[in-house]
KOLTILO-257490 format. One line per 10 residues: number of its first residue (from 1); their letters; for each residue x, y, z of N, C-alpha, C. Coordinates in nm, 2 decimals. Layout:
! residues N
NUM) A) X Y Z X Y Z X Y Z  ...
This chain:
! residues 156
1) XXXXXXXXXX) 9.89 -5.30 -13.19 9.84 -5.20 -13.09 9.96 -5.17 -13.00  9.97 -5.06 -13.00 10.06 -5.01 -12.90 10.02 -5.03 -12.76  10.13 -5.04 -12.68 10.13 -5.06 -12.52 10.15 -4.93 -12.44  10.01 -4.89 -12.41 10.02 -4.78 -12.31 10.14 -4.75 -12.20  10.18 -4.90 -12.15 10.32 -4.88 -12.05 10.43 -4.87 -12.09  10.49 -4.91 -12.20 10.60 -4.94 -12.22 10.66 -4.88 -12.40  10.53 -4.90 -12.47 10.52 -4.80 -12.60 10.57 -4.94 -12.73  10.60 -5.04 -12.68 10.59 -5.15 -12.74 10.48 -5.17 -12.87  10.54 -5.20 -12.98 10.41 -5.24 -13.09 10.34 -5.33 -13.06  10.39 -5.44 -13.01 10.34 -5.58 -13.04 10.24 -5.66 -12.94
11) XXXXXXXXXX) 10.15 -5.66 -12.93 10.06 -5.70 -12.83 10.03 -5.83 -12.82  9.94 -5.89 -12.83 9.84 -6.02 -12.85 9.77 -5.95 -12.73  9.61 -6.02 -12.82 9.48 -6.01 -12.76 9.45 -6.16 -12.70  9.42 -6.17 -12.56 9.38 -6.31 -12.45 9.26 -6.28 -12.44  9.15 -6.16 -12.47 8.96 -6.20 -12.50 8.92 -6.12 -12.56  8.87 -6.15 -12.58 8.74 -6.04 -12.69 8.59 -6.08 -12.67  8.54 -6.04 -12.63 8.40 -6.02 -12.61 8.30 -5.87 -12.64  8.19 -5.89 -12.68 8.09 -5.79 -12.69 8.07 -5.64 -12.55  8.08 -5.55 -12.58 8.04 -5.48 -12.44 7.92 -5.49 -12.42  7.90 -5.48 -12.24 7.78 -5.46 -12.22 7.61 -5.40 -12.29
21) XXXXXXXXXX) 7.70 -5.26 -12.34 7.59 -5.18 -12.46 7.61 -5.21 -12.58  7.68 -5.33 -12.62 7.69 -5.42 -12.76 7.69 -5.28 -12.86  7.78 -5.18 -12.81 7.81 -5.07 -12.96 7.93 -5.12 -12.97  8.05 -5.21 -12.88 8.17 -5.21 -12.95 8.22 -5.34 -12.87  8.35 -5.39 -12.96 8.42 -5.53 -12.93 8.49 -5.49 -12.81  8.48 -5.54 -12.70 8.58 -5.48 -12.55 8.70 -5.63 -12.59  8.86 -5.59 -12.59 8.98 -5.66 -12.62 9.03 -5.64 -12.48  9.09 -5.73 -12.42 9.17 -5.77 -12.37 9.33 -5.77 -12.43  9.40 -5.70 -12.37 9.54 -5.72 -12.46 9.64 -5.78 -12.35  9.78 -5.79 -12.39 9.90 -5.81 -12.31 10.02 -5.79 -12.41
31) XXXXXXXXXX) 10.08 -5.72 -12.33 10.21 -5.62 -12.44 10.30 -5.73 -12.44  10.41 -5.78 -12.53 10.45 -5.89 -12.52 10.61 -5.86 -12.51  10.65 -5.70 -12.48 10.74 -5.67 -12.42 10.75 -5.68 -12.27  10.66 -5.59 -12.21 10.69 -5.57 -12.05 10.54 -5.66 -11.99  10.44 -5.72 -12.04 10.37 -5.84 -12.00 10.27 -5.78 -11.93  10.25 -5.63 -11.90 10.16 -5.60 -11.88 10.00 -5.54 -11.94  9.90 -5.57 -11.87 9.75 -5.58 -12.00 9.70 -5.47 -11.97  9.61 -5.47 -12.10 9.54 -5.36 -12.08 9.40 -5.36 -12.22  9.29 -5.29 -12.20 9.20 -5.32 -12.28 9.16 -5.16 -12.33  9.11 -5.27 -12.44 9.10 -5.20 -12.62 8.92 -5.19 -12.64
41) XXXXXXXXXX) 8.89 -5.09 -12.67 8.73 -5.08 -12.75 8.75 -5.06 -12.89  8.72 -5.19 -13.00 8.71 -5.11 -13.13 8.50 -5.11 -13.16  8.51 -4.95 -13.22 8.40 -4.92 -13.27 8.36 -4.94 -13.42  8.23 -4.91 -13.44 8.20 -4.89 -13.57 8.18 -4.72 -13.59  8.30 -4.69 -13.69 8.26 -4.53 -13.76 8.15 -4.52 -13.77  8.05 -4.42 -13.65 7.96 -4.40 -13.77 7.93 -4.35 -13.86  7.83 -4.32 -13.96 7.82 -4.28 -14.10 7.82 -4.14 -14.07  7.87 -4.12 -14.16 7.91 -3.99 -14.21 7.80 -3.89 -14.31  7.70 -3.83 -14.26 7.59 -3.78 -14.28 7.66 -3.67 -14.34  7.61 -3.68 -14.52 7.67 -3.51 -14.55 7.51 -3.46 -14.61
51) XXXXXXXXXX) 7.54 -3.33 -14.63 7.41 -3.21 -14.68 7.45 -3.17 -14.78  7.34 -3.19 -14.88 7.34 -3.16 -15.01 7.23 -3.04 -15.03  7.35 -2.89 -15.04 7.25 -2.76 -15.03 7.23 -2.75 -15.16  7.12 -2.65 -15.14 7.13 -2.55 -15.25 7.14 -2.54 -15.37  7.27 -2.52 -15.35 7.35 -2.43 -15.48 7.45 -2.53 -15.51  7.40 -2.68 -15.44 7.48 -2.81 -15.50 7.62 -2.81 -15.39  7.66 -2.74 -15.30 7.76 -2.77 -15.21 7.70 -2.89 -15.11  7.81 -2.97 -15.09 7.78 -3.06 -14.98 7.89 -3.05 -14.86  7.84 -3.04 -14.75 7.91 -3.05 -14.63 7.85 -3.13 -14.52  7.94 -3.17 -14.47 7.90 -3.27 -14.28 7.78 -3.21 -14.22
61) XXXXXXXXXX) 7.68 -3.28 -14.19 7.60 -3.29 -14.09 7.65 -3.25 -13.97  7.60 -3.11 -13.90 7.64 -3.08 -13.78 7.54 -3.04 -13.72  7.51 -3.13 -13.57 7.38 -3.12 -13.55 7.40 -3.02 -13.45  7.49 -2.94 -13.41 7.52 -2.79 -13.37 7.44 -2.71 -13.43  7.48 -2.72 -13.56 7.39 -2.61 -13.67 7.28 -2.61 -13.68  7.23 -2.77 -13.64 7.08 -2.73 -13.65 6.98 -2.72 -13.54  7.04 -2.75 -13.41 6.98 -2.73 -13.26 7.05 -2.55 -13.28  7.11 -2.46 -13.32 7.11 -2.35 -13.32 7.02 -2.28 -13.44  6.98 -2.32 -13.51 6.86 -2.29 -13.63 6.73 -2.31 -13.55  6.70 -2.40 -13.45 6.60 -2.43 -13.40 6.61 -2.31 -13.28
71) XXXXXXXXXX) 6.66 -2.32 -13.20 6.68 -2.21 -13.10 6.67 -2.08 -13.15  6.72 -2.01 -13.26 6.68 -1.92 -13.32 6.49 -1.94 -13.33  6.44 -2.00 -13.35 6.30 -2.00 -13.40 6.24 -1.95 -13.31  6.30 -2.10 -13.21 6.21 -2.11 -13.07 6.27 -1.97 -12.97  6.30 -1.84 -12.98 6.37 -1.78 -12.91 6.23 -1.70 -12.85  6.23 -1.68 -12.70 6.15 -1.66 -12.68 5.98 -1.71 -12.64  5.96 -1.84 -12.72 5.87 -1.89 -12.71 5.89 -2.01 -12.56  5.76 -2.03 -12.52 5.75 -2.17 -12.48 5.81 -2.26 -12.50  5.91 -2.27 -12.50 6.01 -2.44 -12.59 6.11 -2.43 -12.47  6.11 -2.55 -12.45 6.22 -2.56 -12.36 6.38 -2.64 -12.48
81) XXXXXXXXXX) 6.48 -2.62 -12.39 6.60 -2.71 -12.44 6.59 -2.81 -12.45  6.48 -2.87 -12.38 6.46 -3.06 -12.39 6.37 -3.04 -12.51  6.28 -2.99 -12.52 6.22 -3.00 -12.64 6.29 -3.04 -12.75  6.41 -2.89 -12.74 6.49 -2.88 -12.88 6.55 -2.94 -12.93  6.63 -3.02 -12.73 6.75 -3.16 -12.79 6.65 -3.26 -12.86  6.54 -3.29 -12.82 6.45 -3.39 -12.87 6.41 -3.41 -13.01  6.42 -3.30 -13.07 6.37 -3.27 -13.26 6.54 -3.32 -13.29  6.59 -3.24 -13.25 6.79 -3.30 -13.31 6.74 -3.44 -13.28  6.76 -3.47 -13.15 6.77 -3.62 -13.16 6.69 -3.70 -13.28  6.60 -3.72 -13.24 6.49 -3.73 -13.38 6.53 -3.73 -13.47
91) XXXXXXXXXX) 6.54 -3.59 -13.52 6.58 -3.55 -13.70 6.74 -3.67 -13.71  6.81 -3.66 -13.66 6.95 -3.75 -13.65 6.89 -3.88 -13.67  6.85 -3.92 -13.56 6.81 -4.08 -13.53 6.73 -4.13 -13.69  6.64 -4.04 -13.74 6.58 -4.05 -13.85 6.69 -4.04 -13.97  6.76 -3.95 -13.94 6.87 -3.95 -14.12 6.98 -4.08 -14.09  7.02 -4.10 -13.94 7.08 -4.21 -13.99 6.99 -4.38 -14.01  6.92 -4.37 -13.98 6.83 -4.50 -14.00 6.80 -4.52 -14.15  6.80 -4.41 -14.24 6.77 -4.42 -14.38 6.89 -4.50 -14.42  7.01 -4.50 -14.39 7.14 -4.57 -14.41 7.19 -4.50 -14.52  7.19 -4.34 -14.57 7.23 -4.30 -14.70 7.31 -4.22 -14.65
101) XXXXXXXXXX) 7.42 -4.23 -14.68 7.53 -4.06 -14.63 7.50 -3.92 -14.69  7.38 -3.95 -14.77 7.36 -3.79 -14.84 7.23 -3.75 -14.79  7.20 -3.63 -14.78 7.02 -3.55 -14.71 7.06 -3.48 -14.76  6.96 -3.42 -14.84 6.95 -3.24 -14.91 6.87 -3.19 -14.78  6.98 -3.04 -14.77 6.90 -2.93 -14.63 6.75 -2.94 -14.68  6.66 -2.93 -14.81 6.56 -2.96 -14.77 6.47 -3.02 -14.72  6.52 -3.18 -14.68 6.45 -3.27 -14.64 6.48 -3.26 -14.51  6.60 -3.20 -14.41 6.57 -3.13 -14.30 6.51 -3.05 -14.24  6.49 -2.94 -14.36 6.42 -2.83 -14.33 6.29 -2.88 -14.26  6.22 -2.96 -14.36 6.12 -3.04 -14.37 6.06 -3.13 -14.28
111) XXXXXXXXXX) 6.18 -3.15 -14.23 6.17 -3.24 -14.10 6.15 -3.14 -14.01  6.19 -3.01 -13.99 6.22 -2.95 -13.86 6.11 -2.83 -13.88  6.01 -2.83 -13.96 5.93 -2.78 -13.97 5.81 -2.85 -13.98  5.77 -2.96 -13.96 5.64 -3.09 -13.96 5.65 -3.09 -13.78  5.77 -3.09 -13.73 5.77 -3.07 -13.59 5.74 -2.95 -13.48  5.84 -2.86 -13.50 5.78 -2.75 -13.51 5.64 -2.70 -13.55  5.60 -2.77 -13.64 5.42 -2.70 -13.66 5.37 -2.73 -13.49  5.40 -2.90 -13.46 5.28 -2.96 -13.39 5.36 -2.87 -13.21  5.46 -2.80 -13.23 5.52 -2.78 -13.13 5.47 -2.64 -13.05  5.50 -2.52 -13.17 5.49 -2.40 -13.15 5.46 -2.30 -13.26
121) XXXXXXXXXX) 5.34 -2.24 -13.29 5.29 -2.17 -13.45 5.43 -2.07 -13.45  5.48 -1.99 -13.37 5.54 -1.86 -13.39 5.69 -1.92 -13.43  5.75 -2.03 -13.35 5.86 -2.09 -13.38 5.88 -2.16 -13.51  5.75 -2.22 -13.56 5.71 -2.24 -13.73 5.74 -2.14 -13.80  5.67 -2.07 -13.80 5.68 -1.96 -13.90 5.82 -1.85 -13.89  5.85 -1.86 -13.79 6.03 -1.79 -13.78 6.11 -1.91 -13.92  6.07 -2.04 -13.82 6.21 -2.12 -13.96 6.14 -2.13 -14.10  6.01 -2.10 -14.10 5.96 -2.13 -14.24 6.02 -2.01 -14.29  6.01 -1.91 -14.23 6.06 -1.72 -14.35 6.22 -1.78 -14.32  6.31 -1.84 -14.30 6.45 -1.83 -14.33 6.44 -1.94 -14.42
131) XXXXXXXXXX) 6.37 -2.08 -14.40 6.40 -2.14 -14.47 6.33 -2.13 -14.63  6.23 -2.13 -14.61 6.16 -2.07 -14.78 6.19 -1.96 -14.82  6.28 -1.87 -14.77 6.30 -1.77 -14.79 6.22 -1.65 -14.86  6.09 -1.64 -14.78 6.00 -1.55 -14.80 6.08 -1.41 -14.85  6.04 -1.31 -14.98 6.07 -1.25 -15.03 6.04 -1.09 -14.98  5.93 -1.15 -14.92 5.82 -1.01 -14.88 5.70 -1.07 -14.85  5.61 -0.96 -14.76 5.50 -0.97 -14.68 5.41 -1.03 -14.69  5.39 -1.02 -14.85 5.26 -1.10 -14.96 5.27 -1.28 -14.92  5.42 -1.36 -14.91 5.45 -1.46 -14.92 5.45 -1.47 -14.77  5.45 -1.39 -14.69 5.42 -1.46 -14.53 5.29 -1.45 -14.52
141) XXXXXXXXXX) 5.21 -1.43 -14.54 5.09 -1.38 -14.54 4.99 -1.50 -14.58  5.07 -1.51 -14.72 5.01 -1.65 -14.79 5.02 -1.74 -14.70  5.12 -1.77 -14.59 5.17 -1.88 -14.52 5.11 -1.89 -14.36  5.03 -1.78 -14.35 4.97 -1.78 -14.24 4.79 -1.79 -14.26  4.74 -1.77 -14.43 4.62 -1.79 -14.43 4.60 -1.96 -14.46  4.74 -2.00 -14.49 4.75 -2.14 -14.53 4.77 -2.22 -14.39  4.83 -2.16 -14.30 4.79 -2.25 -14.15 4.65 -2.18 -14.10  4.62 -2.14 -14.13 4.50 -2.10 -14.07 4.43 -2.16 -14.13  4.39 -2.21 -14.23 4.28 -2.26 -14.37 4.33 -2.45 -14.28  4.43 -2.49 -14.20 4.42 -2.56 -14.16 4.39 -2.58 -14.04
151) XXXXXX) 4.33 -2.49 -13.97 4.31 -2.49 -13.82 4.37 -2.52 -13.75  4.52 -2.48 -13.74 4.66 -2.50 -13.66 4.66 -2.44 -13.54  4.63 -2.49 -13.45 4.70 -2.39 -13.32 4.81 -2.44 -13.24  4.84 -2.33 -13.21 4.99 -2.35 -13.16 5.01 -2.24 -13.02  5.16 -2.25 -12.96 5.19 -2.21 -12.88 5.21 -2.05 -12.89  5.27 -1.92 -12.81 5.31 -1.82 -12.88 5.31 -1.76 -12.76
């Protein structure tokens, strides 16, 4: 470990203990050039959440991308930003708990539409037509006599 004061490689660690929020090892160092200390947090990487689309491409989990897919829905509606940080949080806290580095976008989708239903009908049915990619009128149609045939109410 390099020494912040002096730029020294060579350190030794004098404690190591747990931090307070037990996410990381808090070190105690001392540079064993100029003798002055200083402390170290090592973390655990977390997992690396990738998306398996489509058309078979996989790329990183960016939960940007999907609090802005959500906000698209919810534009306009009754939904606040806490709402929205709260589905991200969620949907996240849930893909990393599964402990797998891979989620196909449709088991997000999925996720962000089971929520959305109980949230807001109009913010549903916005991400249902991008995400199922309704063709035409006939296929939204079906999708509104199909919440309806469940007695859905919602916000709007």
């Amino acid at each position: 470990m390099q020494c912040p004061y002096c730029d020294h490689e060579d350190t030794k660690v004098i404690d190591s203990r747990l931090s307070e929020a037990k996410d990381a090892i808090r070190r105690r160092r001392e540079c064993l050039a100029c003798g002055k200390r200083f402390t170290t947090y090592e973390r655990r990487e977390p997992l690396r959440l990738m998306v398996l689309k489509r058309d078979g491409r996989r790329e990183p989990f960016v939960r940007e991308k999907l609090r802005a897919g959500l906000e698209k829905a919810c534009a306009k509606q009754r939904v606040t930003d806490e709402q929205i940080d709260l589905i991200v949080d969620q949907i996240e806290a849930e893909l990393r708990e599964r402990r797998r580095h891979e989620v196909t976008s449709r088991r997000i989708g999925d996720m962000v539409l089971s929520r959305l239903r109980r949230l807001d009908m109009i913010a549903y049915l916005r991400f249902a037509s991008v995400y199922r990619q309704y063709t035409d009128v006939d296929q939204f149609r079906s999708e509104l006599v199909r919440l309806a045939g469940t007695g859905m109410q919602g916000g709007g």
